[in-house]
C-alpha positions in Angstrom: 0.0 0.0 0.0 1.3 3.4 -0.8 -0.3 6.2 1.9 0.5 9.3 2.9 -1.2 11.6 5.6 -2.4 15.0 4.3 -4.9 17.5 5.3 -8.1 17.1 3.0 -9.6 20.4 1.8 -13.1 21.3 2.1 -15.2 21.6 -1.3 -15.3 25.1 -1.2 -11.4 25.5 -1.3 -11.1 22.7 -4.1 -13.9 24.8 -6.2 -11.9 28.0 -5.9 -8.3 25.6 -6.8 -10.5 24.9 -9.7 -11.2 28.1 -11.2 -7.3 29.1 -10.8 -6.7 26.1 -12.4 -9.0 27.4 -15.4 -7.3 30.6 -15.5 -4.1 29.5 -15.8 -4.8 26.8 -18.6 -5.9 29.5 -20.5 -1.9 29.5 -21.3 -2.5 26.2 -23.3 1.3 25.1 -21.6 2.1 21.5 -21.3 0.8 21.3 -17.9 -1.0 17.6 -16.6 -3.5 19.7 -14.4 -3.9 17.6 -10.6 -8.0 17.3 -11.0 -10.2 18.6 -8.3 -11.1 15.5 -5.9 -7.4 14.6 -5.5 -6.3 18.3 -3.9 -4.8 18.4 -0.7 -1.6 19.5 1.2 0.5 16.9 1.9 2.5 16.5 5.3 4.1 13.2 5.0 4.7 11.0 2.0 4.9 7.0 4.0 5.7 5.4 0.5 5.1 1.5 0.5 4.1 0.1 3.9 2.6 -3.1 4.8 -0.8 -4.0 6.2 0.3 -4.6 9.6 2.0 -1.7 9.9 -1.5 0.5 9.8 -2.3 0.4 13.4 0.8 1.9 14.7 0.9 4.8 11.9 -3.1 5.5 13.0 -1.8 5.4 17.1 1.0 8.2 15.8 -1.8 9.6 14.1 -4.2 9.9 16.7 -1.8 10.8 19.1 -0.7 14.2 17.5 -3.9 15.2 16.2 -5.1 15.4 19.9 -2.5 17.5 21.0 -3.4 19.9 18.1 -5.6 22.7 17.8 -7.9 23.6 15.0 -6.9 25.9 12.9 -7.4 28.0 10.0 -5.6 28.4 6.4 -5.6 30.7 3.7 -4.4 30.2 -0.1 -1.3 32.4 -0.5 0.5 32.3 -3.8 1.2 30.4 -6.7 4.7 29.3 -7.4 6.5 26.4 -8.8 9.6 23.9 -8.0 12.0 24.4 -8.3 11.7 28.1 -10.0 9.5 29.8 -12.3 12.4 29.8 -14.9 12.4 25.7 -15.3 8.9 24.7 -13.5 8.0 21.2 -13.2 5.6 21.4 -10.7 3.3 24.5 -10.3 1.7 25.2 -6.6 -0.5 27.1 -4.5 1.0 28.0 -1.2 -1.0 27.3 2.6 -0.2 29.3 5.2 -1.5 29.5 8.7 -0.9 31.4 11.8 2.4 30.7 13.8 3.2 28.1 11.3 0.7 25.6 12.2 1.4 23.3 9.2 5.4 23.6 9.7 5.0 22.3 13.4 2.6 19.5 12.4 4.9 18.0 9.7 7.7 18.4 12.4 5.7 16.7 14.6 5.1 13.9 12.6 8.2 13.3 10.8 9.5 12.5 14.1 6.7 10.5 15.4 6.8 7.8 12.3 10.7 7.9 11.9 10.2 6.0 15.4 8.5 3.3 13.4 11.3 3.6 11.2 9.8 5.5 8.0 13.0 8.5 7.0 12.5 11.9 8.3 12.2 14.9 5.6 15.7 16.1 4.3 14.1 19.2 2.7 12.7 21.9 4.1 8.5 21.5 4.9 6.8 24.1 2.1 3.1 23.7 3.0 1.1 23.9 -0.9 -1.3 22.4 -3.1 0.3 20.8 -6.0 -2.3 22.5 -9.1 -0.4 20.9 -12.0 2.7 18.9 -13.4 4.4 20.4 -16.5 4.8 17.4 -19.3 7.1 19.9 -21.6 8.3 23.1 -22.5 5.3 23.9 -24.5 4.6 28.0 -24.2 6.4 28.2 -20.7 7.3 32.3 -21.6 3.0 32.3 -21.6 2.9 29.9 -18.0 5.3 32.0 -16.6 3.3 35.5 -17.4 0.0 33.5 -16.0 1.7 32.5 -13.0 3.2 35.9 -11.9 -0.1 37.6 -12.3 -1.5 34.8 -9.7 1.5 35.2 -7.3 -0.1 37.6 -5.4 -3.4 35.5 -4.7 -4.9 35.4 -1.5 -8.4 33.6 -1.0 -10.3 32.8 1.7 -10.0 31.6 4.9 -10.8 28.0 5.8 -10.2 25.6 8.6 -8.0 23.2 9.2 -10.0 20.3 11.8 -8.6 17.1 10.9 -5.3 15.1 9.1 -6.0 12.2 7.1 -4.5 8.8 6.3 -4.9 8.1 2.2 -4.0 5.4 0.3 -2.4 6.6 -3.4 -3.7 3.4 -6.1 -2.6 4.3 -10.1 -4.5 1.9 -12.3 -4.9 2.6 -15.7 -2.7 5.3 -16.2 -5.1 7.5 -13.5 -4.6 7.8 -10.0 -6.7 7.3 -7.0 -6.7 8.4 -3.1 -8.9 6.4 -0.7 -8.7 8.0 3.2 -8.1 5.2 5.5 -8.9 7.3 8.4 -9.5 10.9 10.0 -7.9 11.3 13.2 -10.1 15.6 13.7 -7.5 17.5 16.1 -8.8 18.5 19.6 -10.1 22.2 20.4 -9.2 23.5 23.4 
């Protein structure tokens, strides 16, 4: 099984992800758009992992989400890794107050390296991956598109729970299924 724990987005957040995404194809790039249900911000890719192994990774799970506060999170940004000038993968920041997101990736990175998965070796950039370039196809037109949507700002939106997916590719298309929800406890 291949998971990785991420925080889901509500509709309302994906629908407004959508219509950037419809603004910035207007650029006809090369760009393999992510599509709307599979939006999220990912805090820890797990990678392969065995059946058995589940029950520990949903104790670490549960764990850390009751020691952590709701919160709320604002779309701030669109960027690409690693630069604008040679994109591969185009982005919509996440940021919350005092870094919410930053400490909760800490926070589990060091939890599951105790069940032996590898700790991040770059630094935690909290986004929305919107798209994955497939060429070079009018890039000088992406780039323009991109810069005019740096600035963005939407609205805010909470943050309540982290959830456990499952990633499945089967006929060249992808698919999450959440596992579980473990909601974070408001104090």
């Amino acid at each position: 099984m291949r998971l990785f724990v991420a925080i889901d987005l509500p509709d309302s957040v994906k629908e407004r992800l959508e219509a950037i995404i419809t603004e910035l194809s207007t650029c006809r790039a090369d760009v393999r758009w992510v599509h709307f249900d599979l939006m999220h911000v990912t805090l820890k890719f797990l990678g392969n992992v065995e059946p058995q192994e589940l029950v520990a990774i949903d104790g670490v799970l549960s764990r850390i989400a009751a020691n952590t506060q709701p919160a709320q999170g604002r779309l701030h940004n669109v960027g690409s890794f690693p630069h604008l000038r040679r994109p591969r993968v185009l982005w919509i920041g996440v940021e919350t107050h005092n870094g919410m997101l930053a400490a909760l990736h800490a926070d589990l990175d060091a939890a599951l390296a105790k069940l032996g998965f590898s700790e991040g070796i770059r630094r935690f950039h909290p986004h929305i991956t919107l798209g994955r370039m497939r060429g070079n196809r009018r890039l000088s037109t992406l780039r323009e598109a991109v810069e005019k949507q740096s600035g963005h700002k939407a609205e805010i939106f909470k943050i309540r729970h982290l959830t456990l997916f499952e990633s499945r590719q089967r006929h060249g298309s992808t698919r999450y299924t959440a596992l579980s929800t473990h909601s974070f406890e408001a104090r």
